[in-house]
Backbone as ProteinMPNN parsed JSONL, in Angstrom:
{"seq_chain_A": "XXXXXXXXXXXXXXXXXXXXXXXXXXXXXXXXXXXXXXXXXXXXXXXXXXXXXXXXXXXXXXXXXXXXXXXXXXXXXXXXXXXXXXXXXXXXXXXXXXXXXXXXXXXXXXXXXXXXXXXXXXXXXXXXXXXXXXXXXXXXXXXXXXXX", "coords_chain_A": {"N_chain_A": [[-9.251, -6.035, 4.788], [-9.262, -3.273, 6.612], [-10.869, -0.176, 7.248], [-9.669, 3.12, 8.728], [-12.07, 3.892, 10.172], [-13.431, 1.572, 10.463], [-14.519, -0.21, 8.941], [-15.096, -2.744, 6.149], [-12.877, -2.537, 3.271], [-11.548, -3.786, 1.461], [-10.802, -7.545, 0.519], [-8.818, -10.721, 0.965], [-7.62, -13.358, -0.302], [-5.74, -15.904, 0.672], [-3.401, -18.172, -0.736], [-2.679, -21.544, -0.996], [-0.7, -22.323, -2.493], [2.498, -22.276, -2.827], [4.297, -21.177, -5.293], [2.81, -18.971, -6.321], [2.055, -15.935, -5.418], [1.097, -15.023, -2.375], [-1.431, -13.918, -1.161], [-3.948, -13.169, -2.546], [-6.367, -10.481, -4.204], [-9.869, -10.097, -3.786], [-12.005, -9.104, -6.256], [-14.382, -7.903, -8.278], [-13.575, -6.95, -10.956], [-14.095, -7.455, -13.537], [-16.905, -7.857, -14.065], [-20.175, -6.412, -15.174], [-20.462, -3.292, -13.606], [-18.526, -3.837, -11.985], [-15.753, -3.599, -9.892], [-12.688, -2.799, -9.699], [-9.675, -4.673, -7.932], [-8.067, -2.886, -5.059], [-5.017, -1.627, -3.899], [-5.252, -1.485, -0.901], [-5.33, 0.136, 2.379], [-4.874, -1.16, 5.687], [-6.124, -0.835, 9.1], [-5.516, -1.154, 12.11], [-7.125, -1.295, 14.844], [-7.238, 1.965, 16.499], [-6.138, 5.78, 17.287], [-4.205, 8.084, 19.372], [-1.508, 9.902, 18.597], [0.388, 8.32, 17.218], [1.902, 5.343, 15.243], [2.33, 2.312, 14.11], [3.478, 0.895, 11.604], [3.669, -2.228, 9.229], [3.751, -4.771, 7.442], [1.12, -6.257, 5.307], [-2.216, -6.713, 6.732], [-2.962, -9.5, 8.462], [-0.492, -9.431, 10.033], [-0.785, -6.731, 11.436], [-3.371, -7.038, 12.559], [-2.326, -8.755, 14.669], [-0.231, -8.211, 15.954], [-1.219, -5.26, 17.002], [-3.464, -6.439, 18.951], [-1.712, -7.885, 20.757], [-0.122, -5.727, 21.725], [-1.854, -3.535, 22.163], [-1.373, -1.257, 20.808], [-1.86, 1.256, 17.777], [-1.808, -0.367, 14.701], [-0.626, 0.014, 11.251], [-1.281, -2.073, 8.223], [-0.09, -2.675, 5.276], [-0.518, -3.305, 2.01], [1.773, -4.593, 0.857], [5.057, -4.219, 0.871], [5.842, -2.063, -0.355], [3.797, -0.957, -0.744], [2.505, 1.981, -0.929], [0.703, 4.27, -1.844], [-1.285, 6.613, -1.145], [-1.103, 6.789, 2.011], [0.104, 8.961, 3.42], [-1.909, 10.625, 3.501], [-3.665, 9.018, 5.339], [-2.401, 9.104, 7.415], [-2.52, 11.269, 7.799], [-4.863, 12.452, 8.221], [-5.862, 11.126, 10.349], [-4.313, 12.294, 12.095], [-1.657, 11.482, 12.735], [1.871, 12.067, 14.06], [3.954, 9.982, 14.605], [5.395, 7.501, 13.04], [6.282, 4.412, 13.93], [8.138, 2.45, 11.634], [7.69, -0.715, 11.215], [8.52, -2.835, 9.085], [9.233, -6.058, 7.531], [11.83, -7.791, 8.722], [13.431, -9.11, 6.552], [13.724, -6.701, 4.966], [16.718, -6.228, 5.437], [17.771, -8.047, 3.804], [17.047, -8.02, 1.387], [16.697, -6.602, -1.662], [14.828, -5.159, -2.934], [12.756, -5.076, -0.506], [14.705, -2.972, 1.164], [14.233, -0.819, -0.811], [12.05, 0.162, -0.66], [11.638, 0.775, 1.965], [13.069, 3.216, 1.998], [12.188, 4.448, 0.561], [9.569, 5.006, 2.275], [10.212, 6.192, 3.815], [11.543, 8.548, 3.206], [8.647, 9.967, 1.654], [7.551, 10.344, 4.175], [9.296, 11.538, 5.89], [8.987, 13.98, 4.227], [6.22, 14.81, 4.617], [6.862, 15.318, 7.023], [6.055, 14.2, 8.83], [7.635, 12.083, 11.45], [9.838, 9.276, 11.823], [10.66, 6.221, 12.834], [12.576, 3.701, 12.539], [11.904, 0.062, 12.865], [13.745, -2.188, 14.678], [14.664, -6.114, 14.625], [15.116, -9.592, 16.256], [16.328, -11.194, 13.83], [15.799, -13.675, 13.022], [13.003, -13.641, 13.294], [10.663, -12.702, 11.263], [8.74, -11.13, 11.382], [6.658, -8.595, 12.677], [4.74, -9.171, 13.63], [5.271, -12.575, 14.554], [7.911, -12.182, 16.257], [6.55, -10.531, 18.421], [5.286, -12.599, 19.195], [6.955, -14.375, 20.075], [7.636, -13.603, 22.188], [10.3, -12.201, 23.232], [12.552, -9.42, 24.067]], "CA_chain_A": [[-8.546, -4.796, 5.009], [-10.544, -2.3, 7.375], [-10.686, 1.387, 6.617], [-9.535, 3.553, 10.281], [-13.146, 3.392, 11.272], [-13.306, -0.342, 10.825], [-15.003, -0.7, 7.334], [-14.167, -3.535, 5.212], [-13.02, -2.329, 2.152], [-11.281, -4.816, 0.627], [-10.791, -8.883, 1.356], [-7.778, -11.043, 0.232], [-7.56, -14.88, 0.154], [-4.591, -16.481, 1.53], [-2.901, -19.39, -1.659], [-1.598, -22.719, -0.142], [0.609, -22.492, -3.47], [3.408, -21.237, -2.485], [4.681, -20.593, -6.406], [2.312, -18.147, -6.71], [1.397, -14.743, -4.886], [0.64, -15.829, -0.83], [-2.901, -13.83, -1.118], [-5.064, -11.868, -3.958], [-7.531, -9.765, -3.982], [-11.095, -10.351, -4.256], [-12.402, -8.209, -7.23], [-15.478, -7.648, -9.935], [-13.215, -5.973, -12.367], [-14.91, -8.087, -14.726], [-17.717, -7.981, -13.692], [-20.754, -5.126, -14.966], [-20.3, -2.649, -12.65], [-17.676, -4.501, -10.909], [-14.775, -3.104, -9.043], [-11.058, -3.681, -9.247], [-8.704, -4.229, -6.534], [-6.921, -1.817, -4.468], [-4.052, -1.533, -2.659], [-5.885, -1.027, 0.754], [-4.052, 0.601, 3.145], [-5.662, -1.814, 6.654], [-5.715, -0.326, 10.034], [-5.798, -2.29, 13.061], [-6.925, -0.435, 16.146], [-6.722, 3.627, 16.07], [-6.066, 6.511, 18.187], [-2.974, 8.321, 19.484], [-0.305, 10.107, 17.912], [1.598, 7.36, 16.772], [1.236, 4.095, 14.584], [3.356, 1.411, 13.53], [4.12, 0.327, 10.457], [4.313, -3.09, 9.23], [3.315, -5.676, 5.947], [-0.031, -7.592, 5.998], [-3.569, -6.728, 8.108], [-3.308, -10.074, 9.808], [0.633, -8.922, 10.642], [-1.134, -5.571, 11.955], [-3.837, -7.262, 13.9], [-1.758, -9.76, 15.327], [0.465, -7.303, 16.393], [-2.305, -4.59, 17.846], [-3.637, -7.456, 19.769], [-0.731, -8.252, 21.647], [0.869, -4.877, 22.199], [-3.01, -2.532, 22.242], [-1.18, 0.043, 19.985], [-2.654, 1.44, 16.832], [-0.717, -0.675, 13.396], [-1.25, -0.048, 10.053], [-0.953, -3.107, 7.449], [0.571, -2.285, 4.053], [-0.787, -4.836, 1.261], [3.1, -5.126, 0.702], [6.205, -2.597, 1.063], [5.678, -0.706, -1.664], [2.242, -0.672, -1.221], [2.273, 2.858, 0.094], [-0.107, 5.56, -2.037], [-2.467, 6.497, -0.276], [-0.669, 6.633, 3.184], [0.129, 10.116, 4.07], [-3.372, 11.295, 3.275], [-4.291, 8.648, 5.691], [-1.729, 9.452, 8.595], [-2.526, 12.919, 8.226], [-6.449, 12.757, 8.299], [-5.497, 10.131, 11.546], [-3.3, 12.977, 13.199], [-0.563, 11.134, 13.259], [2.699, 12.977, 14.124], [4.932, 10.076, 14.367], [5.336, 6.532, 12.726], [7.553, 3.188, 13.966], [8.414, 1.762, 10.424], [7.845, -2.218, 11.441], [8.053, -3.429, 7.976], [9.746, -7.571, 8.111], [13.224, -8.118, 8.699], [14.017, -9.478, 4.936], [15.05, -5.167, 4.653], [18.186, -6.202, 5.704], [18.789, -8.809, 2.862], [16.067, -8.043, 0.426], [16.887, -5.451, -2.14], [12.977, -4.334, -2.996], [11.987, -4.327, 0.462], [15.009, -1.842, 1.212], [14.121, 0.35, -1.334], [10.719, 0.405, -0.381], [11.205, 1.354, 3.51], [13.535, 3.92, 2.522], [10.559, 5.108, 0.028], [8.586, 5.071, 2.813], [11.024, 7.275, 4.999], [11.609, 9.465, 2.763], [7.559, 9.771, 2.092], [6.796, 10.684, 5.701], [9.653, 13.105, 6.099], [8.608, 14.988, 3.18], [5.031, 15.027, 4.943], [6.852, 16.321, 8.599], [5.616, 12.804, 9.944], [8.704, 11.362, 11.988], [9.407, 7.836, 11.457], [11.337, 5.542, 13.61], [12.996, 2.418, 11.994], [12.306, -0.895, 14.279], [15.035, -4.295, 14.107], [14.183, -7.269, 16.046], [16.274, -10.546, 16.227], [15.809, -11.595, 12.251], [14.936, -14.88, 13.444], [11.561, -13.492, 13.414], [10.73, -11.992, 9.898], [7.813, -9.868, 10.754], [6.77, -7.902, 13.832], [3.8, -10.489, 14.88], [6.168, -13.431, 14.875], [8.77, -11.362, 17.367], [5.944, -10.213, 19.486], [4.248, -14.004, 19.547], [8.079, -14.819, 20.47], [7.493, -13.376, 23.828], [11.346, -11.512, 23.349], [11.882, -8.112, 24.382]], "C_chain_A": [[-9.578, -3.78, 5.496], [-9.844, -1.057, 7.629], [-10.392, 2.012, 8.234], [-11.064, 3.573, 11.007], [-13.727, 2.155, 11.463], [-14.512, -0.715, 9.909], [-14.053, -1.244, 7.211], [-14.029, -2.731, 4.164], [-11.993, -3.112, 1.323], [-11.076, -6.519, 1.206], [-9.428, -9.553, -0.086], [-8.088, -12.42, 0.937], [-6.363, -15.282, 0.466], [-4.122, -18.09, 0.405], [-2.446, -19.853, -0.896], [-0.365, -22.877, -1.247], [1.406, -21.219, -3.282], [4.296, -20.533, -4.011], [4.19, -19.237, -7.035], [2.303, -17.024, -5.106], [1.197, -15.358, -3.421], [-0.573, -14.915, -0.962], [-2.828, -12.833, -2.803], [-6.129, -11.884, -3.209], [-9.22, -10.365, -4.36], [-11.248, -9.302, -5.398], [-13.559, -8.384, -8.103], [-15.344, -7.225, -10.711], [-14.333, -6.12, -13.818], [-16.006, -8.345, -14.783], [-18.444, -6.446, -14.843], [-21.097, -4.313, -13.667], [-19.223, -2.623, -11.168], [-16.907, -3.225, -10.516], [-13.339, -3.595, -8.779], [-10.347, -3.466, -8.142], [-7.855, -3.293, -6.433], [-6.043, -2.16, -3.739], [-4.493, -1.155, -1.741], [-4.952, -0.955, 1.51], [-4.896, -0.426, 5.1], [-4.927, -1.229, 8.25], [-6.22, -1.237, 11.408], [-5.891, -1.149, 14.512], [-6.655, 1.534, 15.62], [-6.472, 4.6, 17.381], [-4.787, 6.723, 18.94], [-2.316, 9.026, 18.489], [0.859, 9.481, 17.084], [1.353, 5.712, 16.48], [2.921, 3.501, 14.459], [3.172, 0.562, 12.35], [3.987, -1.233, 10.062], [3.755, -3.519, 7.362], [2.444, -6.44, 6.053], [-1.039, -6.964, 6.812], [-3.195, -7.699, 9.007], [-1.683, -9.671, 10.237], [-0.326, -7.707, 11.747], [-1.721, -5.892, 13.226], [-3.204, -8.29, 15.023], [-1.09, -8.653, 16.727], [-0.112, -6.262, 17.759], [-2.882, -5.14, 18.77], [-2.889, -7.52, 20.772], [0.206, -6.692, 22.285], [-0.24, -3.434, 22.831], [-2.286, -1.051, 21.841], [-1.995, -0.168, 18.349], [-1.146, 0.656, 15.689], [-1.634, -0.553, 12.324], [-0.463, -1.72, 9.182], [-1.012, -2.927, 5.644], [-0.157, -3.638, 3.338], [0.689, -5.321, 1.079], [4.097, -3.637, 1.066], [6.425, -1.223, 0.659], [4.665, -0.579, -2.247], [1.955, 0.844, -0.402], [1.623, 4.649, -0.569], [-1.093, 5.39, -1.111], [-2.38, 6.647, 1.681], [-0.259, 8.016, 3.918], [-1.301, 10.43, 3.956], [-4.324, 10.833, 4.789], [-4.051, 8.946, 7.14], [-2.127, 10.66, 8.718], [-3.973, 13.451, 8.495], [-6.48, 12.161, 10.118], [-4.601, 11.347, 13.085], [-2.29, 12.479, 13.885], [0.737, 12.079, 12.883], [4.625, 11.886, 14.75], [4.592, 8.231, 13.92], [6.405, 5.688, 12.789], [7.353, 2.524, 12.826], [8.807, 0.321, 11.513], [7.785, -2.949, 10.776], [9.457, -4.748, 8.181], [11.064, -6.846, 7.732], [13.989, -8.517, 7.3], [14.388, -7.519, 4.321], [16.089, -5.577, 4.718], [18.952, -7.006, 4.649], [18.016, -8.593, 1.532], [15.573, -6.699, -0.097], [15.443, -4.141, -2.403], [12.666, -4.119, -1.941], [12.706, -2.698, 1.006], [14.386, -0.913, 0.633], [12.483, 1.066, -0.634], [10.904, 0.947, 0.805], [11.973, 2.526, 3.081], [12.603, 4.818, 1.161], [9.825, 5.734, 1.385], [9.376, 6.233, 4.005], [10.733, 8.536, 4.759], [10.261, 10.483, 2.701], [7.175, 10.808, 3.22], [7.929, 12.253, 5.97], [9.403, 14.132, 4.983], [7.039, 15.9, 3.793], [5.132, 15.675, 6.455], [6.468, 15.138, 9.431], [7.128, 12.153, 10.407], [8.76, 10.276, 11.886], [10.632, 7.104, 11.502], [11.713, 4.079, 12.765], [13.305, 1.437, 13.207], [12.65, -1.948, 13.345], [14.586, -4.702, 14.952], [15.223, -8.573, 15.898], [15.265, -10.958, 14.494], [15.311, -12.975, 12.539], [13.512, -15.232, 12.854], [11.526, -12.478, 11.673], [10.22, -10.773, 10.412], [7.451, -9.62, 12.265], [5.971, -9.034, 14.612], [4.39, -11.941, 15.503], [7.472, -13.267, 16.537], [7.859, -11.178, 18.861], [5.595, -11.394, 20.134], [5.501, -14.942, 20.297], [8.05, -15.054, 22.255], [9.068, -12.634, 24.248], [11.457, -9.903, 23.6], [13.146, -7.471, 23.311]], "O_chain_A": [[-10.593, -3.503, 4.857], [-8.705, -0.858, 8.05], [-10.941, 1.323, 9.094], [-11.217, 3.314, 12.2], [-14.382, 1.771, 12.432], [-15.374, -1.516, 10.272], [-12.887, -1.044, 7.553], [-15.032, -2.058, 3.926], [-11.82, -2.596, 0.219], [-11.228, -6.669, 2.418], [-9.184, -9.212, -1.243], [-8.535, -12.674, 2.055], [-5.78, -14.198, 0.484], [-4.573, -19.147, 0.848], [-1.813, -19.264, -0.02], [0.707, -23.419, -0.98], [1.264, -20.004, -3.418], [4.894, -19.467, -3.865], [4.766, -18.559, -7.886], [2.528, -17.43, -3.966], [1.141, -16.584, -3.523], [-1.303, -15.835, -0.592], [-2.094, -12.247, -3.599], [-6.655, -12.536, -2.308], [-9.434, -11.084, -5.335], [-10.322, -8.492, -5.357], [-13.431, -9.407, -8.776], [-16.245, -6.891, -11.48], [-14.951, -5.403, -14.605], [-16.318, -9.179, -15.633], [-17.675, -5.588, -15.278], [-21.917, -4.693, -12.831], [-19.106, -1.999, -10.113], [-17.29, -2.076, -10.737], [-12.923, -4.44, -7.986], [-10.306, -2.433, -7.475], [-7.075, -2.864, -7.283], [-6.231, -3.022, -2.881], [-4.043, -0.027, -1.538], [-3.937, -1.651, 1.522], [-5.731, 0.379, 5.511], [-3.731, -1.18, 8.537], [-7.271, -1.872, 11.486], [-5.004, -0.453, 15.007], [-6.061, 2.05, 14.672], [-6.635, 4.097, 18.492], [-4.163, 5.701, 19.228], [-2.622, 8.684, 17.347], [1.847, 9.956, 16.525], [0.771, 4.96, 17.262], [4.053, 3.957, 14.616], [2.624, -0.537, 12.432], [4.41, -1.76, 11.09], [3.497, -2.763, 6.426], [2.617, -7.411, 6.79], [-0.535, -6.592, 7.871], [-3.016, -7.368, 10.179], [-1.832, -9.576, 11.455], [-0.441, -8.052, 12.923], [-1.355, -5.581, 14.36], [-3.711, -8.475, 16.129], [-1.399, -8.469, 17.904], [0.238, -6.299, 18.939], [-2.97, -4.396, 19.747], [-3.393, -7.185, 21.844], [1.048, -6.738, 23.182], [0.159, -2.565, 23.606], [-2.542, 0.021, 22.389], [-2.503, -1.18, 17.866], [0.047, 0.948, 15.778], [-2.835, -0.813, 12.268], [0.585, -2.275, 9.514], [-2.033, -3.09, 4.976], [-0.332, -4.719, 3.9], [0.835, -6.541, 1.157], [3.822, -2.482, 1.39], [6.834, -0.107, 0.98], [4.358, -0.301, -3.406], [1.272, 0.863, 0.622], [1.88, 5.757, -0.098], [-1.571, 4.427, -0.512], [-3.348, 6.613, 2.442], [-0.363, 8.009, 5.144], [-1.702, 10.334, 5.116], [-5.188, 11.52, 5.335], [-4.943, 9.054, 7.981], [-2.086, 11.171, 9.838], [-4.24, 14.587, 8.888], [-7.089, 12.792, 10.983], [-4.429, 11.237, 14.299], [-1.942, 12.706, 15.044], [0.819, 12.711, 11.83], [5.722, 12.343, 15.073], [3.617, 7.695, 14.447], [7.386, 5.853, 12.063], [6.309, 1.872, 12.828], [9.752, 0.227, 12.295], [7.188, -3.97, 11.116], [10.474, -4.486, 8.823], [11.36, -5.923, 6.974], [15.15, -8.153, 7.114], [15.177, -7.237, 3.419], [16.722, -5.216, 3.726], [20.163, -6.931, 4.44], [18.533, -9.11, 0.542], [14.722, -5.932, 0.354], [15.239, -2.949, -2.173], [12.177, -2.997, -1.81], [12.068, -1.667, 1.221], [13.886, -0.048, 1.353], [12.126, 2.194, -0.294], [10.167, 1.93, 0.878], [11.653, 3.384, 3.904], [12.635, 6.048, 1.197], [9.567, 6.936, 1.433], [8.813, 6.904, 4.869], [10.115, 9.382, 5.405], [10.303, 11.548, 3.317], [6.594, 11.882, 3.066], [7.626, 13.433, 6.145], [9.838, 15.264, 5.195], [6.746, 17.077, 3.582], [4.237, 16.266, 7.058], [6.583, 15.16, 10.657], [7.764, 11.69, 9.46], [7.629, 9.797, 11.804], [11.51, 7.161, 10.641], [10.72, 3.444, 12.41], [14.162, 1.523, 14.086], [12.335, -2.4, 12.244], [14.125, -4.128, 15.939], [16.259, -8.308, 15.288], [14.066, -10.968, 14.216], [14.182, -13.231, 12.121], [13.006, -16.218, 12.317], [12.41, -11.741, 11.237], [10.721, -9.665, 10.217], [7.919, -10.403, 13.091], [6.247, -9.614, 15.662], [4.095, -12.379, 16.615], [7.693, -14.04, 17.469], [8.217, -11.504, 19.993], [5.542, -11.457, 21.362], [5.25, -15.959, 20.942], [8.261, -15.943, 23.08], [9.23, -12.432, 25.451], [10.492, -9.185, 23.338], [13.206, -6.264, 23.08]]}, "name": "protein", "num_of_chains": 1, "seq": "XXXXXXXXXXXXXXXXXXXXXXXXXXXXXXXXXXXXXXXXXXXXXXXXXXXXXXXXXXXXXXXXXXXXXXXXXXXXXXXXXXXXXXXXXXXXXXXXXXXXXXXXXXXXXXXXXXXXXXXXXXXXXXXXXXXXXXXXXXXXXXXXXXXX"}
């Protein structure tokens, strides 16, 4: 997860068990002097007025890659302290919410984007809600589609 000037500040492993969690955090909680994990907010690319939204760094960079706009990557949906402070240090003035397609059937993620609406208009940040064919869950999938 890399900070808007492209510090790491946190790293997540990726489980092949799918029963559990699909990544965690690295951490030294337990450690002396360690350090527990954060919800890192991961920015892929910067600059402009206007970001997009989604779930995931590699979602973000996938994404940024293929389209050369600025995305941010949420550790999850309702991973979102820390996010005006960051849009607003960033000078952003307007944000495409690209968080996966499971909103539409998946009661937590709703709540969470319309957290995240709410959120931004409280902060004066505008913030565009993008659909894609559900097919595709998540924005990098859609884009890697090659669909318009």
């Amino acid at each position: 997860m890399r900070s808007v000037d492209g510090f790491i500040q946190g790293l997540q492993i990726r489980l092949d068990d799918a029963k559990n969690r699909k990544y965690r955090w690295f951490s030294s909680n337990n450690r002396e002097n360690g350090t527990p994990a954060h919800s890192w907010i991961h920015t892929a690319d910067s600059g402009g007025d206007a970001v997009s939204i989604t779930e995931g760094a590699l979602k973000a960079d996938v994404a940024a890659h293929l389209t050369g706009d600025c995305f941010i990557g949420l550790a999850g949906a309702n991973c979102i302290n820390g996010l005006v402070p960051l849009l607003q240090g960033m000078g952003i003035t307007k944000v495409y919410e690209a968080l996966d397609m499971d909103k539409r059937m998946n009661q937590n993620v709703a709540i969470s984007a319309d957290k995240l609406h709410r959120r931004l208009a409280e902060a004066g940040i505008d913030c565009i809600p993008c659909v894609w064919d559900a097919t595709y869950n998540g924005i990098d999938d859609f884009l890697l589609s090659g669909m318009d």
